[in-house]
C-alpha positions as a printed NumPy array, in Angstrom:
array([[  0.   ,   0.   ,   0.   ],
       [  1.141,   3.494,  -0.995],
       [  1.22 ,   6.394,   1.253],
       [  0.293,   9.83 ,  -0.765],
       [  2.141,  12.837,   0.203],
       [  1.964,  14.665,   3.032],
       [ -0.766,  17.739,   2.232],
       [  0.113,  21.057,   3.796],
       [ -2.036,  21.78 ,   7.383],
       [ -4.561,  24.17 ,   6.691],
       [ -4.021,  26.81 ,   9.008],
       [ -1.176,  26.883,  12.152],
       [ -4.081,  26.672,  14.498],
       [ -3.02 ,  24.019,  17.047],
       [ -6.359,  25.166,  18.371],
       [ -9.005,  24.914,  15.913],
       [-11.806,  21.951,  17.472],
       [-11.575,  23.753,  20.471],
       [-14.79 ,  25.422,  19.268],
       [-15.127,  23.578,  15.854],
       [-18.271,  22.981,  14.034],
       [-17.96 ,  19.039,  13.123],
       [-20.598,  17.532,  10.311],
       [-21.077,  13.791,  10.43 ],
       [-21.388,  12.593,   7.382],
       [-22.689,   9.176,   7.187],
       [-20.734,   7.615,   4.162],
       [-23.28 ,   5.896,   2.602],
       [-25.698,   7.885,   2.93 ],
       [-24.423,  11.156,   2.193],
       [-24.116,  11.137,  -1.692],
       [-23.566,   8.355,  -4.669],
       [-21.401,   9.073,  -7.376],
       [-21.553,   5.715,  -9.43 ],
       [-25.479,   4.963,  -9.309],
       [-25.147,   1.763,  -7.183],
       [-27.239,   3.431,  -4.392],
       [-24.523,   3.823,  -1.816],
       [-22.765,   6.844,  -0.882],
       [-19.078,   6.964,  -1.808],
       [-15.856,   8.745,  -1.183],
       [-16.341,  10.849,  -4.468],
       [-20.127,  11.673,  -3.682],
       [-18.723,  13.085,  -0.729],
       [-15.856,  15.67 ,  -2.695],
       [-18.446,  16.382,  -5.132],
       [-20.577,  17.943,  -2.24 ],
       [-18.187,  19.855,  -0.169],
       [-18.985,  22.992,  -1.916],
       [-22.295,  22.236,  -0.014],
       [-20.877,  21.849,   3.515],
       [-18.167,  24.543,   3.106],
       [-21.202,  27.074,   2.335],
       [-23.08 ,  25.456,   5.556],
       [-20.584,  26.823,   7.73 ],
       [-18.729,  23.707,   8.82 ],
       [-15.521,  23.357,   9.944],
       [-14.724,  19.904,   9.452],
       [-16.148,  16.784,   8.501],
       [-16.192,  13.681,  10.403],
       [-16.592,  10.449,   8.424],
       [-18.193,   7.013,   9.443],
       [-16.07 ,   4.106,   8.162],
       [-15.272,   3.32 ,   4.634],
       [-12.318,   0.921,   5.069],
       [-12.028,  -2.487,   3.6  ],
       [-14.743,  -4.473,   4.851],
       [-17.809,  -6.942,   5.109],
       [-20.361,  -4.438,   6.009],
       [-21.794,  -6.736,   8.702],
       [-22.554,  -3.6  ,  10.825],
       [-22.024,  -0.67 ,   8.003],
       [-18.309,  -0.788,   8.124],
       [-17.792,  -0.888,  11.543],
       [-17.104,  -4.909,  10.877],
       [-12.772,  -3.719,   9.139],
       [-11.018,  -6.072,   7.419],
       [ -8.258,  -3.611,   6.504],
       [ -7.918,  -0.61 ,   8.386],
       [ -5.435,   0.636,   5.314],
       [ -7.748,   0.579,   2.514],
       [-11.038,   1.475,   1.238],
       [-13.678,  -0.828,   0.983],
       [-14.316,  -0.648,  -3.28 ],
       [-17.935,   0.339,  -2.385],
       [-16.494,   3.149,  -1.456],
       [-14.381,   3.987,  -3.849],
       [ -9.904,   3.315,  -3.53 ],
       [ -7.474,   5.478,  -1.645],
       [ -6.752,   7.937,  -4.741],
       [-10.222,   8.828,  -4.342],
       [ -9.623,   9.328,  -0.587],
       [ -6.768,  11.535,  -1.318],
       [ -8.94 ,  13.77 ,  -3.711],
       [-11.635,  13.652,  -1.472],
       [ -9.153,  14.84 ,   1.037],
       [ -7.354,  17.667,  -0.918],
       [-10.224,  19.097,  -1.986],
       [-12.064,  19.522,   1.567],
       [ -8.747,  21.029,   2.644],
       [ -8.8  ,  23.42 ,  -0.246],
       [-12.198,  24.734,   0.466],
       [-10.759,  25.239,   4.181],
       [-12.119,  22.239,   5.63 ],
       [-10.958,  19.627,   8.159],
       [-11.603,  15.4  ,   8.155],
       [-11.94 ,  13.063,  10.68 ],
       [-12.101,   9.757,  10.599],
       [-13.511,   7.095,  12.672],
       [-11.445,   4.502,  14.083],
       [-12.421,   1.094,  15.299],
       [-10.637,  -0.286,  17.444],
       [-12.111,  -2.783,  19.79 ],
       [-13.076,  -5.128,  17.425],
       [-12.395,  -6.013,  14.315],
       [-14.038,  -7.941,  10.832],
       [-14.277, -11.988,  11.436],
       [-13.273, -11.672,   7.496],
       [ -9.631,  -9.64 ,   9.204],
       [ -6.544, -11.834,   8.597],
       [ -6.092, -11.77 ,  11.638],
       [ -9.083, -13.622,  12.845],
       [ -8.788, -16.002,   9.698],
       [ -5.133, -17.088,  11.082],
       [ -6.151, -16.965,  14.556],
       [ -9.349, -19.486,  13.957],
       [ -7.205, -21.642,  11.368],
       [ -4.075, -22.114,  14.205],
       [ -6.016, -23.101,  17.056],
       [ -6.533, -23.259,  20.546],
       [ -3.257, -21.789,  22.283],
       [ -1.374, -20.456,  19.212],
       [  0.152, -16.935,  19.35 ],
       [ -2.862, -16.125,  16.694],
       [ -5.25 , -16.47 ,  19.041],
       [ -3.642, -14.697,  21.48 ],
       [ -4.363, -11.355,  19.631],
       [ -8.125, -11.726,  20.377],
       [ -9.845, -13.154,  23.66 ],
       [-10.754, -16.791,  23.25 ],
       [-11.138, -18.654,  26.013],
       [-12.867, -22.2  ,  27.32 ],
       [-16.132, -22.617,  27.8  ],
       [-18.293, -23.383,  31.195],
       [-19.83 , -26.79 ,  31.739],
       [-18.955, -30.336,  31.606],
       [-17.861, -30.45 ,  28.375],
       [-17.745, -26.739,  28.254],
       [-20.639, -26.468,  25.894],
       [-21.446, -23.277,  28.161],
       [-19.866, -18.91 ,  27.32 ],
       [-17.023, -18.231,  29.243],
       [-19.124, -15.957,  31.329],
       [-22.27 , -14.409,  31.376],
       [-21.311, -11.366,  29.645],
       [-24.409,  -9.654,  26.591],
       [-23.223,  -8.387,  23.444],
       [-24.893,  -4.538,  22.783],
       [-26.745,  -6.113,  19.944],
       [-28.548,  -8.472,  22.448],
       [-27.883, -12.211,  23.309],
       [-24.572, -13.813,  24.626],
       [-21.163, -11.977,  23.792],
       [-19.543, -15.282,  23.308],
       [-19.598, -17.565,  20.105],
       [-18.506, -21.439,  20.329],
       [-16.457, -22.43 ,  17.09 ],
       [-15.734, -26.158,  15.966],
       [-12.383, -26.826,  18.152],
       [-14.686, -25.973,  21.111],
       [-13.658, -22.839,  22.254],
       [-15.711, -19.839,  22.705],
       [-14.524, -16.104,  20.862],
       [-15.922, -12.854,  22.567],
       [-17.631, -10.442,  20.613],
       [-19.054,  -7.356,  22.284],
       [-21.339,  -6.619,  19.526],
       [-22.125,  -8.91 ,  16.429],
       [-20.37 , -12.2  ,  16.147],
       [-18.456, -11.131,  13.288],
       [-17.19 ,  -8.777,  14.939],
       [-14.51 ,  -9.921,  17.305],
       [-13.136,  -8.394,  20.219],
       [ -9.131,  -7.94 ,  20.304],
       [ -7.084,  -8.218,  23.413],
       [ -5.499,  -4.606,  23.787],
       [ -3.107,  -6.453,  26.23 ],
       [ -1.258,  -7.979,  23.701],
       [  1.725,  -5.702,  22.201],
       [  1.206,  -6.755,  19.019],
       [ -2.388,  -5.026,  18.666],
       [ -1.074,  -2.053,  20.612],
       [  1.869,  -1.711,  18.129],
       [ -0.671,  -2.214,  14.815],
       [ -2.907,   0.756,  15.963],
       [ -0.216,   2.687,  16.164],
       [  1.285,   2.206,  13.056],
       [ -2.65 ,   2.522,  11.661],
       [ -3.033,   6.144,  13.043],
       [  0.783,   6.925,  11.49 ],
       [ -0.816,   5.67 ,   8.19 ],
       [ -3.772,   8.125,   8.273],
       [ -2.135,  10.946,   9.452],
       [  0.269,  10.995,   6.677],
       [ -2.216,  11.305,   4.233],
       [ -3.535,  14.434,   6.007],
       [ -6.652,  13.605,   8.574],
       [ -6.878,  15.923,  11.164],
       [ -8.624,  13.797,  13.9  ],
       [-10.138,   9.909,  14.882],
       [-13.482,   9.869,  16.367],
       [-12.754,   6.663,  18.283],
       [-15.435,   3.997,  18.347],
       [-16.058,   2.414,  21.233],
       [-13.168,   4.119,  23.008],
       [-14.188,   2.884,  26.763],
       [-14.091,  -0.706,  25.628],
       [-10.983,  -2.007,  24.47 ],
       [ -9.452,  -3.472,  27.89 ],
       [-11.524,  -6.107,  29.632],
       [-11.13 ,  -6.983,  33.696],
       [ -8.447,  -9.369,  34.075],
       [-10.134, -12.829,  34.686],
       [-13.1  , -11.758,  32.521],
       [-15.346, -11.986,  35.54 ],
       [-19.135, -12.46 ,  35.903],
       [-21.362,  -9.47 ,  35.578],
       [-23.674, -10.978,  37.71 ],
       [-26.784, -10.976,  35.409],
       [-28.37 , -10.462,  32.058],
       [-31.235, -10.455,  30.064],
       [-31.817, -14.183,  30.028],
       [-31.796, -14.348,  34.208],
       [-32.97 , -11.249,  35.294],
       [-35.096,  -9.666,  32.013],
       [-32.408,  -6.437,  32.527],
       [-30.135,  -5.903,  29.295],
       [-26.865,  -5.176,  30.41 ],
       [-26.377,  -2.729,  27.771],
       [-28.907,  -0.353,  30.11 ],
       [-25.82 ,   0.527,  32.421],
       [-24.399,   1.704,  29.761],
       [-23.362,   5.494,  31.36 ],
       [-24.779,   4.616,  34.432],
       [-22.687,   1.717,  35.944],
       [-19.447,  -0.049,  35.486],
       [-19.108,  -3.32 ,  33.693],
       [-16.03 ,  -5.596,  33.572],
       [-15.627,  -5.021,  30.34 ],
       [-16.174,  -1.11 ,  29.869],
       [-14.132,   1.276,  30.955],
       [-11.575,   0.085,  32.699],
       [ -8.944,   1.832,  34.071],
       [ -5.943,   0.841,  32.   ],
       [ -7.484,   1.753,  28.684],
       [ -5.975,   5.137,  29.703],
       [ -2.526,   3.734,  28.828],
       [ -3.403,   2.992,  25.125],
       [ -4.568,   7.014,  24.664],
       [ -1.885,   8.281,  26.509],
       [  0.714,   6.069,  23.874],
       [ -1.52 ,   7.848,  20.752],
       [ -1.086,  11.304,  22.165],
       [  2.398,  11.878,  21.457],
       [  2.158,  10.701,  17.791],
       [ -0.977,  12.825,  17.043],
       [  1.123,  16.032,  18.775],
       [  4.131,  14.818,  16.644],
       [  2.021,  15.893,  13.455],
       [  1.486,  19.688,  12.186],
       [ -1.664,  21.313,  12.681],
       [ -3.455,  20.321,  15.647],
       [ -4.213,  17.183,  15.241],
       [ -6.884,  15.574,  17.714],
       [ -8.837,  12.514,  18.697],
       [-12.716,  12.308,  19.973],
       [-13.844,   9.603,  22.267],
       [-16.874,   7.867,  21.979],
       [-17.036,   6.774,  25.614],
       [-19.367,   5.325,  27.939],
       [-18.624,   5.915,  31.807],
       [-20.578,   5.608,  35.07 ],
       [-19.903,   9.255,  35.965],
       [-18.905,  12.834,  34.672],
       [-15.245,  12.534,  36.472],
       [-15.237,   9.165,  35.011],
       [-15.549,  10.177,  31.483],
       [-13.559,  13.255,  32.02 ],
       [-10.171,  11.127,  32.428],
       [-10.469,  10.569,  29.124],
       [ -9.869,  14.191,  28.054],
       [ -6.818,  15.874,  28.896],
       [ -3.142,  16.98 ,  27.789],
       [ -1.451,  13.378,  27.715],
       [ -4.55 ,  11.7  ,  26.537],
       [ -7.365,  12.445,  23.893],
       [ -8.567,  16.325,  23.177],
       [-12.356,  15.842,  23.469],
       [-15.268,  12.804,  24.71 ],
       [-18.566,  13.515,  23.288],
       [-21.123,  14.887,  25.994],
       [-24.149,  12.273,  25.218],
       [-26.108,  13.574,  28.046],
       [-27.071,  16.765,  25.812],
       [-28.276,  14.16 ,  23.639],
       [-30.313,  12.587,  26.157],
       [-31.604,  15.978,  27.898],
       [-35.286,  15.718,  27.905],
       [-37.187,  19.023,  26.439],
       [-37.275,  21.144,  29.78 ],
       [-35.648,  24.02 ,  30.705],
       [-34.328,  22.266,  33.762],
       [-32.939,  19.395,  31.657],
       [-31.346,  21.214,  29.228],
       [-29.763,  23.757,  32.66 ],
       [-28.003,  20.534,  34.35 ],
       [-26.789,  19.125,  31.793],
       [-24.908,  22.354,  30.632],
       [-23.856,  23.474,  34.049],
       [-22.391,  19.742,  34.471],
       [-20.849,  19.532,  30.976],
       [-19.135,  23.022,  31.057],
       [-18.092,  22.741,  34.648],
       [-16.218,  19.368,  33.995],
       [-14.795,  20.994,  30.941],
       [-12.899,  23.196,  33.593],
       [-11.927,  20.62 ,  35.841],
       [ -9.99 ,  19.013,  32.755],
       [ -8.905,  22.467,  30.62 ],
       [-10.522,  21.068,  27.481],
       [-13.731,  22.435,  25.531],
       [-17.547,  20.307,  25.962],
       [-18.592,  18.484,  23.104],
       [-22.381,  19.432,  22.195],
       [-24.74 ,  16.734,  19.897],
       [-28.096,  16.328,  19.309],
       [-28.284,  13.498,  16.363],
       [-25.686,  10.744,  15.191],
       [-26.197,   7.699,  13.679],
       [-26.746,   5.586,  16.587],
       [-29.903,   6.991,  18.089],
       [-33.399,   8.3  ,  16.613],
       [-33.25 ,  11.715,  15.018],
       [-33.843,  14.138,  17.69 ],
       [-36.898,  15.651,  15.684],
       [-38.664,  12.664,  16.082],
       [-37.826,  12.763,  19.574],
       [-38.734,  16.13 ,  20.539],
       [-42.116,  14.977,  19.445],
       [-42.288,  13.98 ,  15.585],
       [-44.224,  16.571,  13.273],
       [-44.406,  20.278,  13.353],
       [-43.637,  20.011,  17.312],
       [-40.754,  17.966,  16.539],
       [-39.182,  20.024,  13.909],
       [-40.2  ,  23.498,  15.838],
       [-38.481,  22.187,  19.102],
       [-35.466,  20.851,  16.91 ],
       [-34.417,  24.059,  15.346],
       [-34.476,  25.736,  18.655],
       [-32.514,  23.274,  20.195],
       [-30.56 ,  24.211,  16.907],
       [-30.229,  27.493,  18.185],
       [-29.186,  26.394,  21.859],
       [-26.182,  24.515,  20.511],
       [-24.481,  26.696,  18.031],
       [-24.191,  29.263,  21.077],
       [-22.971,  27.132,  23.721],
       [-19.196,  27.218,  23.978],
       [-16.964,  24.275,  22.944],
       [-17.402,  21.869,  19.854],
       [-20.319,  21.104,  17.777],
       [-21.428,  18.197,  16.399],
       [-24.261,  17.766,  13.5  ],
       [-25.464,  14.735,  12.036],
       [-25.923,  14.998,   8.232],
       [-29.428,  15.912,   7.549],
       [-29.851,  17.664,  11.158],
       [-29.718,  20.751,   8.738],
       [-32.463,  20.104,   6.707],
       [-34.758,  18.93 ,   9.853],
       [-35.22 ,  15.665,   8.612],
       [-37.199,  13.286,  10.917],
       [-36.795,   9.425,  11.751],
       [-37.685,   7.287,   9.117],
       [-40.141,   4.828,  11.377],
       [-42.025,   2.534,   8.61 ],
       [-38.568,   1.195,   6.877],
       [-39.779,  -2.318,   5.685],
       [-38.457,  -4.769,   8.067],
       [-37.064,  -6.824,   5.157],
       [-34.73 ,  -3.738,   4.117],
       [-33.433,  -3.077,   7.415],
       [-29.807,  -4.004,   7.519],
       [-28.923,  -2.621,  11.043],
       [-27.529,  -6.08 ,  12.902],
       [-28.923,  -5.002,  16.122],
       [-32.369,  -5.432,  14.592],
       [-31.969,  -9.526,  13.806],
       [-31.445,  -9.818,  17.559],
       [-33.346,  -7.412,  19.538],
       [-35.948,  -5.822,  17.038],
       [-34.196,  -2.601,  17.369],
       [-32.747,  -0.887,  14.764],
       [-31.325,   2.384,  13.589],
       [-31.686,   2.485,  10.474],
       [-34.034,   4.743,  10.456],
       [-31.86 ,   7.638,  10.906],
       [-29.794,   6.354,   8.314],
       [-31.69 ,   6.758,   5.211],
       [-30.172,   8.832,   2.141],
       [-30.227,  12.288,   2.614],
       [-32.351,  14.317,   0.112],
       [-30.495,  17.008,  -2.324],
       [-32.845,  17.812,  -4.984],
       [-36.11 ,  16.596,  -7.497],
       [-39.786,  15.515,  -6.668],
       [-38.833,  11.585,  -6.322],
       [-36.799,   9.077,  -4.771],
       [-34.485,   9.374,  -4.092],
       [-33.876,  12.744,  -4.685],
       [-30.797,  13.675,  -5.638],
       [-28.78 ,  10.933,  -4.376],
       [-26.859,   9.508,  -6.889],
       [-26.385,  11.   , -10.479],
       [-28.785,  12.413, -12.554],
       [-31.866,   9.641, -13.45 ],
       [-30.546,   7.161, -10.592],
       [-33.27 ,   5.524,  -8.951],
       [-31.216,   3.618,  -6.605],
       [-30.655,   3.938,  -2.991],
       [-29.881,   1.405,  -0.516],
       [-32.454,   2.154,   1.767],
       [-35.549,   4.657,   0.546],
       [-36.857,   8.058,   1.18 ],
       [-40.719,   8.985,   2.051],
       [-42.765,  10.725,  -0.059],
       [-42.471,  13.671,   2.529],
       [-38.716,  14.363,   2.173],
       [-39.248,  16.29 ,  -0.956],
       [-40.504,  19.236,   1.128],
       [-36.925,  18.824,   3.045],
       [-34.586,  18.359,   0.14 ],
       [-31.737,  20.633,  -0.306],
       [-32.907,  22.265,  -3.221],
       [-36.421,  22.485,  -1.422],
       [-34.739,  24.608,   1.287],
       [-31.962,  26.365,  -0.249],
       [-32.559,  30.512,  -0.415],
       [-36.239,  30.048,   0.904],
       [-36.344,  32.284,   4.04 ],
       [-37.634,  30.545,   7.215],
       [-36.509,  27.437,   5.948],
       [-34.121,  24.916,   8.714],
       [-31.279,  24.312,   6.173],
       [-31.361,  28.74 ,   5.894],
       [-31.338,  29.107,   9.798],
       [-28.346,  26.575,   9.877],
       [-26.499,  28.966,   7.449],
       [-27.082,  31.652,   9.081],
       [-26.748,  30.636,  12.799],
       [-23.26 ,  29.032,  11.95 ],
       [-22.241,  32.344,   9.916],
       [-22.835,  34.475,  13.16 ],
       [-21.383,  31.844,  15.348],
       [-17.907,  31.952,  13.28 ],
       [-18.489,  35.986,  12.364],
       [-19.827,  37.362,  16.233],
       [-17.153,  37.991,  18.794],
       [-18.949,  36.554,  21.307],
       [-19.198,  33.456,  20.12 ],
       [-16.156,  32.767,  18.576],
       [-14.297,  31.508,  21.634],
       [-14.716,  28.682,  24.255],
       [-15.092,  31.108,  27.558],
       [-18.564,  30.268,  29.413],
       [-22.086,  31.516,  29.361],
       [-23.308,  33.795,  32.331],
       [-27.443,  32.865,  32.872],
       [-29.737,  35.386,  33.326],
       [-32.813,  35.442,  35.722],
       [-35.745,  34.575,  33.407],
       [-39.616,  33.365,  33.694],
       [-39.93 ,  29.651,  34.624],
       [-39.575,  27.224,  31.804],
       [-37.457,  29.682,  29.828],
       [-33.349,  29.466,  29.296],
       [-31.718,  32.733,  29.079],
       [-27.567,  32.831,  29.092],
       [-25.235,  36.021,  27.618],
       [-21.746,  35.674,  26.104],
       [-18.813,  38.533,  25.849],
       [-15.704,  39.259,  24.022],
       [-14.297,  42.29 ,  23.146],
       [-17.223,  44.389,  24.173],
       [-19.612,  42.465,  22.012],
       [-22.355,  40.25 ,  23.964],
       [-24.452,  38.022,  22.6  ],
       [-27.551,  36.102,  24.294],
       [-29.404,  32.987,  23.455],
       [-33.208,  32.504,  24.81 ],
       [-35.212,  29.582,  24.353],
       [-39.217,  29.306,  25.369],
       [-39.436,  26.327,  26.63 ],
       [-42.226,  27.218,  28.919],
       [-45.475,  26.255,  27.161],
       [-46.562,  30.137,  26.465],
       [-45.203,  32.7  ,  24.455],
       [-42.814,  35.539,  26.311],
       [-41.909,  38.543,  26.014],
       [-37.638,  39.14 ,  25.582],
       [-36.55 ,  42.541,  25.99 ],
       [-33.189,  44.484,  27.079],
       [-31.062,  42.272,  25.161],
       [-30.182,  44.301,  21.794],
       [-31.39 ,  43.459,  18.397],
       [-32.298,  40.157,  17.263],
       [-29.964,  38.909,  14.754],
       [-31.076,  35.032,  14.091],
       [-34.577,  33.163,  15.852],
       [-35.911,  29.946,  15.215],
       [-39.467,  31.337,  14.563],
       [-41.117,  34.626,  13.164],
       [-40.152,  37.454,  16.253],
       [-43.245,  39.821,  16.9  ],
       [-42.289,  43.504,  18.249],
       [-43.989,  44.281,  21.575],
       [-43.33 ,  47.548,  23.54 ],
       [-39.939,  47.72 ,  23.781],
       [-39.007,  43.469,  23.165],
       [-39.867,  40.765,  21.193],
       [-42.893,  38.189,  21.592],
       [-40.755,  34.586,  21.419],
       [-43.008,  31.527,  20.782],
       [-43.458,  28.364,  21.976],
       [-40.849,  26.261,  21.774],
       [-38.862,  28.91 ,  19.923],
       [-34.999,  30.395,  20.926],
       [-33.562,  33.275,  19.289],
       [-30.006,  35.493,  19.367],
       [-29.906,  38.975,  20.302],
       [-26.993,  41.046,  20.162],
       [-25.954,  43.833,  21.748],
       [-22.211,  46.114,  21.063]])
């Protein structure tokens, strides 16, 4: 395998996802350049004109490396290549030297607790046997019972049923999520040296950051001990501690050693390179030893995410998030949406309500300090796809629980009045999973110059939040007193301030002696001396 050359940073700001805007884009579903119905590497460069006139600052993107797409390319095979449905590396590297010429950044996820059952090393390791040194890069181990026809242990896998799969020698392979996708032991130096050599690969074609998958689970308790239930004795799915208690095999305390090895050879690269955790831990402290100078530069804050639609919610969870942020010197990550879990405009309420409370939660975001991260289609107020025919659904968590999430993974709409609009290339009718009837309304070219419209408010929410003083550092919010049920905070810089309100409080208020509106999530009515805010509305004023 090649390497291409080194591309020139874009900027010598060590500094810059401190208080970046970040865009998921989900690979395949983002845009098709070939007309096979999948999103590609090229589909992707072809659109960054798109994103770079959003207001994004970089790009993260789900995996597109070599693979069996048991669970959407988070199943690798070759964490050097791209999978051909993809595209190849040379269109990686254009991909890459384009977004970099339009000023923007890419990320890349990284998966590192498990890998494909199709990886060579999993081939060698089930070919060799029990005891060989193949083996030894994964966790195998002997099963309970007489003739140990019983798991190791009575560990679940997050896609439901036993984390442990019995192959034909007789020993048992654990696999925290599907069965083809095994679980490597991180206490082996030869898996420790291969990730390292992995990131070394990436960087040198240019990324600027890893969102790490799974980055609380790579080291398991030492004796792989008993949880002490699961859904087949008790009815409880262990997966529901997830963030709320410790398991032996999450977030244990010497997966700290494997980020603090990576940290020196991201700092040994130009341009600020960083890493995001996608970590699950029992507590805010917890989580926050994940984040610091010696280890990774951000953890995404999932309990935004989870806030409920209250005022008091949406209060704690920001007071908690930014005040850990200053135990550990490094900025809050803020999401609403990602691949994993249910659009949040279907879960603010589905329908008008749904999309009305989702572009004021909009609002909230882009003015909290720290990182944000949107999930492709966020900006066009897209809802969850709920009636996907359970024969296309291709999410592996759905074959075992029922569950899936697929339906916040269906192909973003750019343009035309049918399915799937836009997608692929001119007269393609292909798409790997399809679009309602109602997402013409909420295509790109739909939205696009139409005042009022989500993808609009996006644009011009992000343009303040890179162009207003206020807002274009990480220091913290100051709340103001306001009527129950409403949020009120101020930000300052250079004698600029800047204040975010969001009516949250089931009747419509009154905002005044805060400046001059300059963006709002609904129509603003004058009253007096302020501004009527709606229902489930926020809005910026300014004042300088």
């Amino acid at each position: 395998m090649t390497s291409a050359p080194h591309p020139t940073p874009l900027t010598a700001d060590d500094d810059w996802w401190r208080s970046a805007v970040v865009y998921q884009v989900y690979v395949r579903s983002f845009a098709d350049s070939n007309s096979d119905g999948v999103g590609d590497l090229e589909g992707i460069r072809q659109r960054l004109p798109y994103l770079r006139d959003l207001g994004v600052d970089a790009l993260w993107l789900t995996p597109f490396y070599t693979s069996p797409q048991i669970d959407a390319g988070y199943d690798v095979a070759d964490y050097r290549d791209v999978d051909p449905l993809f595209g190849n590396l040379g269109d990686f590297d254009a991909m890459i030297t384009d977004a970099h010429a339009l000023g923007l950044r890419i990320i890349v996820d990284l998966v590192p607790n498990h890998t494909s059952s199709a990886h060579p090393w999993f081939t060698a390791a089930l070919a060799a046997g029990p005891g060989s040194p193949e083996r030894e890069r994964y966790l195998f181990a002997e099963g309970k019972g007489e003739h140990g026809e019983l798991p190791p242990n009575d560990w679940e896998s997050i896609f439901g049923g036993p984390a442990w799969t019995r192959v034909p020698d007789g020993q048992w392979y654990l696999h925290l999520f599907d069965p083809a996708q095994p679980d490597l032991n991180w206490r082996h130096p030869e898996v420790r040296a291969e990730f390292e050599d992995v990131l070394r690969f990436w960087l040198d074609r240019g990324v600027d950051g890893f969102r790490i998958d799974v980055a609380h689970g790579m080291i398991k308790a030492e004796g792989l001990p008993d949880v002490g239930f699961n859904s087949m004795t008790t009815g409880q799915r262990q997966s529901e501690l997830l963030g709320k208690g410790r398991l032996p095999y999450f977030d244990q305390d010497e997966v700290h050693d494997i980020y603090r090895a990576w940290r020196p050879i991201l700092d040994s690269y130009p341009g600020g390179r960083m890493a995001v955790a996608e970590a699950w831990a029992e507590t805010p402290q917890r989580l926050a030893r994940y984040i610091g100078p010696d280890e990774l530069h951000q953890a995404f804050s999932f309990d935004f995410l989870d806030a409920t639609w209250s005022a008091d919610s949406f209060r704690k969870v920001i007071d908690t998030a930014l005040a850990e942020s200053t135990i550990v010197g490094a900025p809050t990550t803020w999401v609403l949406s990602n691949h994993d879990r249910q659009r949040h405009v279907t879960r603010y309420g589905d329908g008008e309500v749904g999309l009305r409370r989702a572009r004021a939660a909009a609002l909230l975001m882009l003015s909290l300090p720290g990182c944000a991260y949107v999930y492709q289609g966020e900006e066009l107020g897209l809802p969850e796809v709920l009636d996907l025919p359970d024969e296309l659904r291709q999410d592996p968590a759905f074959l075992r629980t029922g569950e899936s999430r697929d339906g916040c993974r269906v192909p973003i709409p750019w343009s035309g009045e049918l399915a799937p609009y836009g997608f692929g290339p001119e007269g393609s009718e292909l798409s790997w999973l399809p679009a309602p009837a109602t997402w013409r309304a909420l295509s790109v070219a739909a939205q696009a110059g139409v005042a009022g419209s989500t993808l609009e408010l996006y644009r011009a929410a992000l343009r303040i939040r890179h162009e207003h003083p206020a807002l274009a550092g990480t220091d913290g919010i100051t709340w103001l007193e306001t009527e129950p049920g409403v949020l009120a905070f101020r930000r300052t810089a250079g004698g600029a301030e800047l204040t975010c309100v969001v009516n949250i409080s089931g009747a419509e208020v009154t905002v005044a002696g805060h400046g001059r509106p300059v963006v709002a999530s609904a129509d603003l009515t004058e009253r007096g001396d302020g501004h009527v805010l709606p229902v489930d509305a926020a809005a910026w004023f300014e004042r300088r």
